[in-house]
N, C-alpha and C positions, 0 to 999 in steps of 0.2 A: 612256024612262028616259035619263038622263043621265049618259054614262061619260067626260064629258071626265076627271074627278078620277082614274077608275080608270086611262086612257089617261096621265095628267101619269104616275101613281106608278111605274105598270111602265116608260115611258120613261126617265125620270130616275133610278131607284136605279140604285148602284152594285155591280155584281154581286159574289158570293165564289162563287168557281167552285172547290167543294170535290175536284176530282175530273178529274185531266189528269195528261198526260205530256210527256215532254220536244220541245222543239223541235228538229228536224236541221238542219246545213247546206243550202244549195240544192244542193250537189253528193255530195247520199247518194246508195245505191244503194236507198234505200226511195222509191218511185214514186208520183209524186204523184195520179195515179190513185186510189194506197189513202186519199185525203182524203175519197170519196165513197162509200166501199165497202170492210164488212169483207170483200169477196169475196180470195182471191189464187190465184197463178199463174193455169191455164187461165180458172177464174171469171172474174177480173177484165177478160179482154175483152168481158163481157154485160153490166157495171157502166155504160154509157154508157146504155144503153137501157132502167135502170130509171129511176123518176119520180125518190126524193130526187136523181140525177145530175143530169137536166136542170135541175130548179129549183136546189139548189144552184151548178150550174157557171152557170146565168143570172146569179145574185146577186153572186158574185164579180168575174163581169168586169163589171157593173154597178160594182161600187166602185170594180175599176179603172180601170174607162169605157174597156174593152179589148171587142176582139171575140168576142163567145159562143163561143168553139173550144176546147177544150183544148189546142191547138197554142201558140193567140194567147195564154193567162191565161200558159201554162209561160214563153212568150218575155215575157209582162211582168215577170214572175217573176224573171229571172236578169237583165233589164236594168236593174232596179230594187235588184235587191238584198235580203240576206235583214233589214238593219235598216228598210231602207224600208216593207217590204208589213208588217213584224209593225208597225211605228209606223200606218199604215192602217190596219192587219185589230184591234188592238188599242181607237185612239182610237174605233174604230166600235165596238167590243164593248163599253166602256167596263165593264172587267171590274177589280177593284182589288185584288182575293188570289187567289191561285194557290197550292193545293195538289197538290203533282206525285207522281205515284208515280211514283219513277223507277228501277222495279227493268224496266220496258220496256223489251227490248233493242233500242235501234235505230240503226242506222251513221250515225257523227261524229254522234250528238246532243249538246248544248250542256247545260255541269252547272247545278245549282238555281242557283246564283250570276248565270250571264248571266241568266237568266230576270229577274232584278230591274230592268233599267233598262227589262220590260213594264209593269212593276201595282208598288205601293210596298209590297205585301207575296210573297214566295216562300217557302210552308210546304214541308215533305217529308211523304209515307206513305211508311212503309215498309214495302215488299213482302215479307213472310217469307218467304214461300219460296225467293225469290231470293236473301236472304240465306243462309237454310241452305244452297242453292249452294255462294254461294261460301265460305261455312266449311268443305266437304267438300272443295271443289278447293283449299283451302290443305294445303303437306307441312307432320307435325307435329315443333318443333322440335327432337324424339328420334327422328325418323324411323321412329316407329310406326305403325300400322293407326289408323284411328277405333275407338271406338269408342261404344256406345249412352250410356254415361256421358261420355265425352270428347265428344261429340258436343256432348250436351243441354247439360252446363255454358256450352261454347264459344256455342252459339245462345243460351242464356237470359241468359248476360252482355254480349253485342253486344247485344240486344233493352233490357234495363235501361238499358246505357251511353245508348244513343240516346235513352230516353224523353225526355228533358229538352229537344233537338233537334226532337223530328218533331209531328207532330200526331195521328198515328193510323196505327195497321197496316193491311195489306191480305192476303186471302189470297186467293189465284185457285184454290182447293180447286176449285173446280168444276171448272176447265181439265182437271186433274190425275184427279181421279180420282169426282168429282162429290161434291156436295152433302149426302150421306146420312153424313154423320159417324158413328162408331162412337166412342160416348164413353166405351167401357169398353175399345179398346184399349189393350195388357199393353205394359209396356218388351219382353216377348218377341218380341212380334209386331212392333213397332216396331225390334226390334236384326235382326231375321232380313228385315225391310222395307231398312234399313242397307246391310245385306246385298248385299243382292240390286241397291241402287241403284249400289254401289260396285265393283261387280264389272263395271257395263256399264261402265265407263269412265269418262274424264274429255274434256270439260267434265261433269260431273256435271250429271243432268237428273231429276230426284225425281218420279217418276209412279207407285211401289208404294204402293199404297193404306195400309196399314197405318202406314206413314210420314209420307205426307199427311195424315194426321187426327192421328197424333203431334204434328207440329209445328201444326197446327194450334191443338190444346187447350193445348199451352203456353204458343202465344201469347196464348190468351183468359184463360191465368191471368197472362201479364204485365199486357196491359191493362188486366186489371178490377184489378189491382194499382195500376198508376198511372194510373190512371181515364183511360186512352187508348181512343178510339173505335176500330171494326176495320169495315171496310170488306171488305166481299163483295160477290166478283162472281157473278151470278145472271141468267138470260136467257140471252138470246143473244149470240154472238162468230162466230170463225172457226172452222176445221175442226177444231181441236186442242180446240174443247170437244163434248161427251157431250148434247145440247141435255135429253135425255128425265133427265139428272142435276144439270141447273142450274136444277129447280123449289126455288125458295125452302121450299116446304113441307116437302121433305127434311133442312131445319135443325131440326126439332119436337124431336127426341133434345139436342141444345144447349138450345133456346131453352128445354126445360123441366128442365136440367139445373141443379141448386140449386149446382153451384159454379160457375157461367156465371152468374147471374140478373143481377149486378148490371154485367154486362158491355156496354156500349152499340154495338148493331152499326147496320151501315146497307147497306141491300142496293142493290144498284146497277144501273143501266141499264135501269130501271123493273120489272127482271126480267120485259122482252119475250120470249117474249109471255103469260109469268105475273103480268101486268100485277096482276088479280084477287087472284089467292093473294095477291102479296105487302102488297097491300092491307089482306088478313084478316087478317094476319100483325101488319101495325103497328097492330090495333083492338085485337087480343088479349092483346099481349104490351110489355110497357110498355118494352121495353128494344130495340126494332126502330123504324127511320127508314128512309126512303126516300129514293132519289136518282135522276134519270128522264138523266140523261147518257147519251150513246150514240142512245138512241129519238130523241132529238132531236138531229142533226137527220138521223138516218141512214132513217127510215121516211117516208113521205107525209105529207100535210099532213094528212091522214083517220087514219091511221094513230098521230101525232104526237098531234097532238086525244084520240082515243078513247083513248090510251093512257094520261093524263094526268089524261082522266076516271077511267079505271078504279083508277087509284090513287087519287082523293079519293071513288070510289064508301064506302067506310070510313074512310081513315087519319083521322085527325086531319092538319089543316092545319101545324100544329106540328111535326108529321113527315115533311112532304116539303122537298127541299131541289133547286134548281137545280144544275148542273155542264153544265160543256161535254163533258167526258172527250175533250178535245181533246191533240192528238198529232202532231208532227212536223213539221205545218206551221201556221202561222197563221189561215191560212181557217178552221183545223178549230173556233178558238177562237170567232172570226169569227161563224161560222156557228151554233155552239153557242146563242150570245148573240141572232145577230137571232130567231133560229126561238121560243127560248125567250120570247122579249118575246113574240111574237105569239099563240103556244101558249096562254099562259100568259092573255093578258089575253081570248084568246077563251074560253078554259074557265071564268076568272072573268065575263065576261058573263053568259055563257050559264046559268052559276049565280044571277046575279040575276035573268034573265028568268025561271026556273024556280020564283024565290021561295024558293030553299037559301041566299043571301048574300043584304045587304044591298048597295049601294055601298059606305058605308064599311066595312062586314068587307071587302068585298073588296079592299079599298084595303090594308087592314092584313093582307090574306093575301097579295098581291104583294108587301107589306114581308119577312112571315115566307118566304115562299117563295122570293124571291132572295136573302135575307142573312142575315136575325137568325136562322132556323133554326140556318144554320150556324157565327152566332156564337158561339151558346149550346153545340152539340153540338160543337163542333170547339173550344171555348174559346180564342177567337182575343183575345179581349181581353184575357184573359191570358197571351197566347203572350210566348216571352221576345224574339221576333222584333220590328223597330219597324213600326210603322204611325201614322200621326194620326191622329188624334180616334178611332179604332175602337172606344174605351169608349162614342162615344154616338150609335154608327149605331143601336142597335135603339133609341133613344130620342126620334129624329128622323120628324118626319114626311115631310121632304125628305130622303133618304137621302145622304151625301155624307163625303165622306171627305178633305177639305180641310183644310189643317194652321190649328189655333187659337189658334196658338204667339207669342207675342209675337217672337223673335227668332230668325234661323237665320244660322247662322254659314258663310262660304263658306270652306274652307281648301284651300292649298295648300303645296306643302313645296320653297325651292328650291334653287341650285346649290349655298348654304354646308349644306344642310339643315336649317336655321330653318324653325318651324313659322310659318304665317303665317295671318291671316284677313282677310276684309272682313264687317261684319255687317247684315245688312236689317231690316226690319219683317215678321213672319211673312206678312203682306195682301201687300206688294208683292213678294217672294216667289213667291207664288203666281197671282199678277194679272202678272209681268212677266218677275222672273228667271231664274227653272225654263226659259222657254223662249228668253231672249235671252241670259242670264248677264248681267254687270256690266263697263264698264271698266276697264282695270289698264295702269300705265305699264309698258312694256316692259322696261325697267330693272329692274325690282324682283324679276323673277328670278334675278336675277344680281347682290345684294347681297354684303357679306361678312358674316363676323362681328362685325368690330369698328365698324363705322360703314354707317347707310345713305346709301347713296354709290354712284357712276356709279362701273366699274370701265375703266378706259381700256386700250382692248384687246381687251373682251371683243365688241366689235362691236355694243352696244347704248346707247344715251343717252339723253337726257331727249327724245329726238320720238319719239314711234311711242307704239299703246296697240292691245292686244291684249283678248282677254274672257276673264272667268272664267267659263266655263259649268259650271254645276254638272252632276255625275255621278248621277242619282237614284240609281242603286242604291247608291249606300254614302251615301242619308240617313238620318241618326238621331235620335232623341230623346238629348240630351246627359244621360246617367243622373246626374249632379250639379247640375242646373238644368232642372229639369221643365219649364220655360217657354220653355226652348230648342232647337233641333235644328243639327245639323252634319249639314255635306255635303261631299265633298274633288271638287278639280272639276279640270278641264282644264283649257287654256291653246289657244284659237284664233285664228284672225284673225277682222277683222271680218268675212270672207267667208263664215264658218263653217266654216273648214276647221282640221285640225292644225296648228296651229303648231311650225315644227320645233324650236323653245325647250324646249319641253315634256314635264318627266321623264316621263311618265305616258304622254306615245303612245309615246318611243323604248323603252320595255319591250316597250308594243304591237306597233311595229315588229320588232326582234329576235324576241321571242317566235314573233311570224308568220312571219319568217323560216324558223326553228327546225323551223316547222308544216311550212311549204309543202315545204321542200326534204328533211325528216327524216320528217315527222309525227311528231313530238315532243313534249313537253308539259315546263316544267321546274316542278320541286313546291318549295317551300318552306316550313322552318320557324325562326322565330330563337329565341334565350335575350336575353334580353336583362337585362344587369347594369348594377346603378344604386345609386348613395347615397341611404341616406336621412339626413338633415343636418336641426341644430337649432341656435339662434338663441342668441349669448350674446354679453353685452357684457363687453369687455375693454379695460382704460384709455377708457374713454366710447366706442368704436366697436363698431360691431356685427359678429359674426363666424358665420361659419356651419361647426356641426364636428360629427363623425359622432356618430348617435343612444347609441349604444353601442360597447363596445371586443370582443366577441364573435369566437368563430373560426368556422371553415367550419361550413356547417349545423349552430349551437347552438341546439339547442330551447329556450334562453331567449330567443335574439335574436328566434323567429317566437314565441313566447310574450308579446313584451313588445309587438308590433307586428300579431300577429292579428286584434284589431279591423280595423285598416286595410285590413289584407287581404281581410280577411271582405268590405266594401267593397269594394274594388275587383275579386275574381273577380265579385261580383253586380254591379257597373258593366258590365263585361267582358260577363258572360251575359247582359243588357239588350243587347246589341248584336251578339249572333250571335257572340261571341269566345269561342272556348275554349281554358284554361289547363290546362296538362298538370302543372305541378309549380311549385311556389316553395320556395327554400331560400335563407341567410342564406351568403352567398357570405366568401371568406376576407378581404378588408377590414374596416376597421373600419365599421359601419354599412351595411354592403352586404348587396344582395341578388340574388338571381338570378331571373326570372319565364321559365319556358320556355312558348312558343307552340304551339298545334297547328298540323299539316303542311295545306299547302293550297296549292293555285295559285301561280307567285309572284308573278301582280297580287295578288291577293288577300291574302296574306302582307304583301306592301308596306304595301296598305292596314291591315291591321290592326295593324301594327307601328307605327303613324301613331297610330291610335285609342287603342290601347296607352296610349303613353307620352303621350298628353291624358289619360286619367284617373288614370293612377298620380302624374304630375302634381299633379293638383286634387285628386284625394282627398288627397295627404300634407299642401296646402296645407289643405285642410280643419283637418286636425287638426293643425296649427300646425309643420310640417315642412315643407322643402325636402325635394324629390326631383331629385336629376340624373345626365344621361347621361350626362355626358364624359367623354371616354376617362380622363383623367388628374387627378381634382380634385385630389389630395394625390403630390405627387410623391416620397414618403417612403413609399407603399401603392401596394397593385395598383391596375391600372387597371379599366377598363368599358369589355367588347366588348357587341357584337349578331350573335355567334356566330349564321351562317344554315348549317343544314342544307339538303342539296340533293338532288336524284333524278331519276331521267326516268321519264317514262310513254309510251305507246304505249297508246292504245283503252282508258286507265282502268289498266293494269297498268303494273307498275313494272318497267323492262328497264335500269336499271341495274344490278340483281342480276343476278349469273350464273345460267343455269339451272339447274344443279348442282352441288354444292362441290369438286367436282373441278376444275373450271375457277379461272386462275392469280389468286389475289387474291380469287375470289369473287366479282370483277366481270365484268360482260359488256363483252364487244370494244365497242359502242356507249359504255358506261359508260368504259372506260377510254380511249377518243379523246377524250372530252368533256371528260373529269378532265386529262388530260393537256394539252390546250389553255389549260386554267385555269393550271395549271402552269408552262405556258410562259411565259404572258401575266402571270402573278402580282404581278410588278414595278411593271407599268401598270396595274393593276387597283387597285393602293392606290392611287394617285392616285384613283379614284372611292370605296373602301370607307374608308379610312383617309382623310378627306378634309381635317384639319386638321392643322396642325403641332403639336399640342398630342397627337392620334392616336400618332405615332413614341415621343411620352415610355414609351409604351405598349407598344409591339411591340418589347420589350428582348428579348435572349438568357435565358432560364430563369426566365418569368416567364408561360410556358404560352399564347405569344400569337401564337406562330410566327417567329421572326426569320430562319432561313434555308430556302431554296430545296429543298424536297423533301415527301413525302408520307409515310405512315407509317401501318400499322393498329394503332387506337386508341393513337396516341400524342399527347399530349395538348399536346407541343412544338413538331411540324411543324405549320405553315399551313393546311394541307391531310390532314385527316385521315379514313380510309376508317370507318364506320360500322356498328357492329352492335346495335344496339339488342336487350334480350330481346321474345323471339319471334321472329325470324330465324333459321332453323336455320344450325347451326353450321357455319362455313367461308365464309357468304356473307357478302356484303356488302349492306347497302339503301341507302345514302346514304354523303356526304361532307361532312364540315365545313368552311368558310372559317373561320379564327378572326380574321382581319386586322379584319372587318365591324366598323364602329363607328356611334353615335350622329350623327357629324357629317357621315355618309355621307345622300344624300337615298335612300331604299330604291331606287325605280326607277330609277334612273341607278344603283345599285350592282348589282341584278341585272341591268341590263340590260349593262352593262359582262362580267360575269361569263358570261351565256352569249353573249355576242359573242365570249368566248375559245372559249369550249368550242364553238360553229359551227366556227370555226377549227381545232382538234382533230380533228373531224369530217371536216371537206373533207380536212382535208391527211394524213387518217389517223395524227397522232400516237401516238408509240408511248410508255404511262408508265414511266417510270425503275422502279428496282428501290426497293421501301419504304427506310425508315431506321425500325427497330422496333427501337432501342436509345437510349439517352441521346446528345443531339447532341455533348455534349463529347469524343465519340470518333470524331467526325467531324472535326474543325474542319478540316483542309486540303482536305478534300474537297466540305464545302457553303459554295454561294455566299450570302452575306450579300446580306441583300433590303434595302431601302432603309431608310438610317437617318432621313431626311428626308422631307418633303414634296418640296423641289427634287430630289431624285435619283428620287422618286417621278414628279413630273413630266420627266426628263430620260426614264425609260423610255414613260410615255408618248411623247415625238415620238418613238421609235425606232418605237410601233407606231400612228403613226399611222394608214396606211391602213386598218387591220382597222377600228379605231370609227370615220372616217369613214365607213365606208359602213353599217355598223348604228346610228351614235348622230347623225349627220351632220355637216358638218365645221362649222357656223355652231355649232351647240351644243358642240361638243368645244372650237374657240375659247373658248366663254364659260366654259365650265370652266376652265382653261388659266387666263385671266386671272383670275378667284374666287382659283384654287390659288396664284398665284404673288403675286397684292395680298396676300392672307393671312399668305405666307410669311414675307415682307417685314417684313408689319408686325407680328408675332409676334415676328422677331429683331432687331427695333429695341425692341420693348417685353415685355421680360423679364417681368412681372409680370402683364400684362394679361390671360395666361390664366386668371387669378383670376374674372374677370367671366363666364367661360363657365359656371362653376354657374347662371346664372341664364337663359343661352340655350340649353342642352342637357340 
């Protein structure tokens, strides 16, 4: 027989590896050892001298064409780098979605967001149990007990909120307390389970039985609610599972449970070594799928084999699905994928020798068994995450995932904060740019506003040309032009290296700074306020004037503008962006869009994304939309109010630990803040980047115009944060209210914690609040810059500090941007007219 056709299909598709975890640094304390073996502590010195070790550790240094040692792969390993071996271990796995449960506790793992510039798609599972975790280890903010009712609310509304976000739940019931669910436990038993869990302490660790199958059944009545798949682990793991409690068949009280029926679960890891059972399981029972991650490639080649049989010995073909359940390190992904191609295409041979398949069924069961299975069950074509072409991988007989897009847009945003693009053909694209980027004259990040033009001074001219290499993970499908995608991309040399020009690495830089020296994290969210403006002619010229004359959040102003809206949040949720609140701000025709809290690359980025569709959608419907700080000098202005905070290992340590502590913030929190503080002056020069920004940051007009901090005062600069749900007295975050449209984001955050490092180092100590109206201050608060020039006179005082986080060539080229601008703003009185149409 002839299995080249069967050998082309499993080579060439493009895997969906429904079923992994997150990636760590190369300098975790999780040991890379655990890549070959769920063995740990004492166990894991016997792991070299089982079979999957040897073959496995063969194959890798084979890729890296390093020496068979585990000494040699570790030392390729760190001299390479953790983006090098995942770009190896990935372009070999040629895997294209990733869905991560990343309820895995594992040190310095990297969040679902890096994982994107792996595979052009990164889903989440969410792990329930881990979430109920950390619901219990949240204080409640009346400083009450949990309880069984406070509980369930708390879990069943985090579980809803996220549906929209993940692709499917996970329960590790097995781990916990096994498999044999009790579908008739009582809230009594479940509140006295509470109990008992809450009493051992905190970090809370949920192992009373009674409890585990509570949350359990809630969560299968979430998902069969929002017809979310659940994801069970079953088989075998490490020591913290019950082996004789993780038989699949112990699920029968569920599976034949009539308010579960229509619930779609998938058992996992081939439920080694209930290979069998879980076999019967998906013959039987129409609402059970299979997933063989783990057995491959952790058992023998024999082992692997047989185990793979014995799951197609009954299921249905339709119902097994590939996964790596790869974790931590890249090999693990690696490995997942080569084992499975081979597994996979020798079990389908073997099925045509035997006369059970044909070739081409078997051609079209390697199709269903690394993709389209889990297109269909994980409804990835409908995910609101982007991917190309993924509506017609299951329709393809070459499986591929290559964008069929007529046009994709390269953008980047520079020193005036003008949005900018180059645009390609979606082929050359794909055949050239993705991996080389495109030419760009060096200049041209360092435009102005009013004219493009060489800025003399800024250290850049018309010779030199730099690349735009695009950033895969923040491409999109542009939600107003189907036939397009954007991508926001970097700025290198031809070398391939950072160019030090470039807003996007000096965030990079600082950030990492931040990392290396604090292990810090800084989180960010903005509001971002903007006109909406319509088109009227007056004595024969065209004029642009606010939609309506409405006051602060008027339920007619989002009543008359709702459509739009309605639009643009589902532009936004097509792109991974989520909107926390929109209201009709107190301008005329304003409004206010506030952001959810994320990363501050991440924030930057979608603050970008942002205002390109609020943009295009108002233009859609026959509206201008603009940012600038100042259109009508007779009305408030428009900030991009950025919230801020710090993390530590995922927790937020800007908050004080207990409200006793002064201000509610933590000693860390308050040096950081207080750094901002200091530097505040020269910070507008990056956030307040226009001279048209000042008309804006007036005394009593809620923008911040003098020197000090305040809790929840809505006049100082700098205002300390308590959002509801924070129990009372803390703090979680701080506001910048200076932050404006004409700011480029990354160069404003990255300016901003270049203060607050400075705070840090030098242990500044923050002044006493101002929690009263500032007009009872006046001799006592310093007036912050009325100008751009005064804006920039404080920058040279604090030179040295962004010198060495932003560096001194780009601070130059800032420097000149701000002071061409100034210039030519106060030669030409009127000319801010023209920025509705650039901001």
């Amino acid at each position: 027989m002839d299995f080249s056709d069967l050998r082309r299909a499993v080579e060439e598709v493009e895997l969906i590896d429904a079923h992994a975890h997150n990636i760590v640094e190369l300098n975790s304390n999780f040991p890379f050892i655990r890549a070959f073996s769920e063995a740990h502590s004492d166990a894991v010195s016997f792991a070299p001298h089982s079979l999957s070790f040897k073959r496995s550790l063969r194959e890798i240094a084979e890729l890296y064409g390093s020496q068979c040692s585990l000494p040699s792969v570790e030392e390729y390993r760190r001299v390479s780098g953790l983006q090098s071996i995942c770009s190896t271990c990935f372009k070999a796995a040629k895997i294209s979605v990733i869905l991560i449960d990343d309820g895995f506790e594992l040190d310095k793992k990297h969040d679902l967001r890096w994982h994107e510039s792996l595979t052009p798609l990164v889903g989440r599972i969410l792990r329930v149990e881990r979430l109920a975790e950390k619901i219990l280890d949240e204080v409640l903010p009346d400083g009450s007990q949990w309880t069984m009712d406070k509980f369930t609310e708390a879990f069943v509304s985090k579980l809803k909120s996220a549906a929209a976000e993940i692709f499917g739940l996970k329960s590790i019931a097995a781990y916990r307390s096994g498999l044999e669910i009790n579908t008739k436990v009582t809230n009594k038993d479940a509140e006295e389970g509470l109990t008992d869990v809450l009493n051992a302490g905190k970090p809370v660790r949920i192992t009373n039985k009674n409890l585990v199958d509570y949350i359990f059944l809630q969560s299968l009545e979430v998902a069969q609610s929002y017809d979310l798949p659940m994801q069970i682990h079953t088989g075998f793991g490490d020591t913290d599972l019950d082996m004789r409690l993780s038989n699949p068949l112990h699920l029968r009280a569920v599976l034949e449970d009539k308010r579960y029926s229509k619930c779609r679960i998938v058992l996992l890891h081939a439920s080694y070594p209930f290979s069998r059972e879980a076999s019967y399981l998906a013959s039987v029972y129409s609402q059970v799928y299979l997933d063989f991650g783990l057995a491959i490639p952790k058992l023998s080649v024999h082992g692997m084999t047989s185990s793979v049989k014995e799951l197609l010995e009954l299921a249905p073909i339709n119902k097994v699905m590939f996964s790596t359940d790869g974790y931590a390190f890249p090999e693990t992904f690696y490995l997942g994928a080569k084992k499975s191609r081979e597994v996979v295409f020798s079990v389908l041979r073997d099925a045509c020798i035997d006369g059970d398949l044909s070739v081409p069924e078997a051609v079209e069961a390697a199709k269903d068994i690394f993709a389209r299975n889990a297109i269909h069950f994980y409804k990835i074509k409908r995910a609101t995450c982007t991917i190309t072409s993924l509506h017609n991988l299951s329709q393809k007989s070459n499986i591929g995932l290559e964008a069929e897009l007529s046009l994709v847009r390269l953008m980047w945003v520079d020193i005036s904060g003008q949005h900018r693009c180059r645009v390609v053909p979606g082929k050359r694209f794909n055949d050239v740019v993705k991996v080389h980027g495109v030419g760009l004259a060096s200049t041209v990040i360092a435009m102005p506003s009013y004219l493009d033009t060489t800025i003399e001074g800024s250290g850049l001219n018309a010779v030199g040309e730099v690349t735009l290499m695009p950033d895969l993970s923040t491409k999109s499908r542009i939600p107003w032009s189907k036939q397009e995608e954007m991508v926001l991309c970097n700025l290198q040399t031809k070398q391939g290296e950072a160019w030090e020009y470039c807003p996007r690495e000096a965030l990079r830089r600082v950030s990492k700074i931040l990392k290396d020296e604090f292990d810090l994290v800084v989180n960010a969210g903005f509001e971002n306020e903007f006109y909406l403006l319509k088109s009227v002619t007056r004595g024969g010229k065209e004029e642009w004037v606010p939609i309506d004359s409405t006051h602060y959040s008027s339920t007619s102003a989002f009543d008359a503008t709702s459509p739009l809206f309605q639009e643009v949040i589902a532009a936004l949720h097509s792109l991974g962006i989520l909107v926390e609140q929109i209201h009709a701000e107190a301008g005329k025709g304003q409004f206010e869009m506030i952001m959810r809290y994320t990363t501050c690359s991440e924030a930057a980025d979608e603050l970008i994304y942002t205002r390109e569709v609020i943009k295009a959608i108002a233009r859609k419907h026959g509206l201008l939309a603009t940012f600038m700080p100042k259109c009508f000098l007779d009305d408030i202005g428009s900030g991009a109010h950025v919230h801020l905070s710090l993390s530590q290992n995922g927790q937020n340590v800007f908050m004080a630990s207990d409200a006793l502590s002064k201000h509610g913030i933590s000693v860390t929190g308050k040096e950081f803040m207080a750094g901002v503080l200091h530097h505040i002056a020269s910070i507008w020069a990056f956030v307040a980047a226009h001279p048209n920004s000042y008309q804006r940051l007036q005394p009593h007009t809620w923008s911040g115009a003098f020197k000090c901090w305040g809790n929840e005062n809505k006049e100082a600069p700098l205002r300390a944060a308590s959002p509801p749900g924070i129990p009372n007295g803390l703090v979680s975050n701080f506001e910048l209210k200076s932050f404006d449209a004409t700011a480029n984001p990354h160069l404003g955050l990255a300016a901003i914690i270049a203060a607050g490092i400075d705070g840090l180092r030098r242990h500044l100590s923050l002044p006493e609040p101002v929690d009263t109206e500032l007009e009872n201050y006046p001799e006592k608060l310093q007036r912050l810059p009325s100008t751009l020039y005064e804006s920039l006179e404080a920058l040279d005082k604090d030179d040295d500090i962004y010198k060495e986080f932003i560096s001194e060539k780009l601070l130059t080229a800032i420097k000149a941007v701000r002071k061409a601008e100034s210039d030519y703003y106060s030669e030409h009185e009127d000319a801010y007219k023209n920025l509705v149409h650039i901001y």
